[in-house]
N, C-alpha and C positions, 0 to 999 in steps of 0.2 A: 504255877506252883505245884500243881498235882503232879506233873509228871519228874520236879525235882525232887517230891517226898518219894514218885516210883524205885529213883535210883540210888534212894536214900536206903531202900529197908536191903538189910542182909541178907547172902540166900541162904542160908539155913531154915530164917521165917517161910522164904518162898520155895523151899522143900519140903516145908511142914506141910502147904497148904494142898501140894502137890502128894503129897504122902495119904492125905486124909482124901483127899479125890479118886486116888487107887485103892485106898482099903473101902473107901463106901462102895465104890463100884463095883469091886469083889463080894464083898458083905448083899447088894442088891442082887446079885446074880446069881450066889449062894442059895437067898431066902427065896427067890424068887423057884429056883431050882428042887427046894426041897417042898414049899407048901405048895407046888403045884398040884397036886393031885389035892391037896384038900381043898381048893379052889374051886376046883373041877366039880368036886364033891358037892361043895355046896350050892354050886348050880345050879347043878342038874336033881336034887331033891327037894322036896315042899318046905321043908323049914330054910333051907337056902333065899327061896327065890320067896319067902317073905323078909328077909335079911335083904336083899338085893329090892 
């Protein structure tokens, strides 16, 4: 039954889902790119590594 409802959904559904998998992973790669240094930041100083 599962895999009749698979070839049942449209692919526009199954480009949406595909659409939101490339923008998060964009968006994670982004954020992850730009808070790096405050990352780092908070590491490596006293009020960091009581947060941590």
């Amino acid at each position: 039954m599962l895999a009749k409802f698979k070839f049942s959904i449209p692919k526009i559904i199954k480009l949406i889902f595909l659409l939101f998998n490339i923008l998060g992973n964009f968006m994670a790669h982004k954020i992850n790119f730009v808070a790096n240094p405050l990352i780092f930041s908070l590491k490596t100083n006293t009020f960091g590594n009581q947060l941590y």
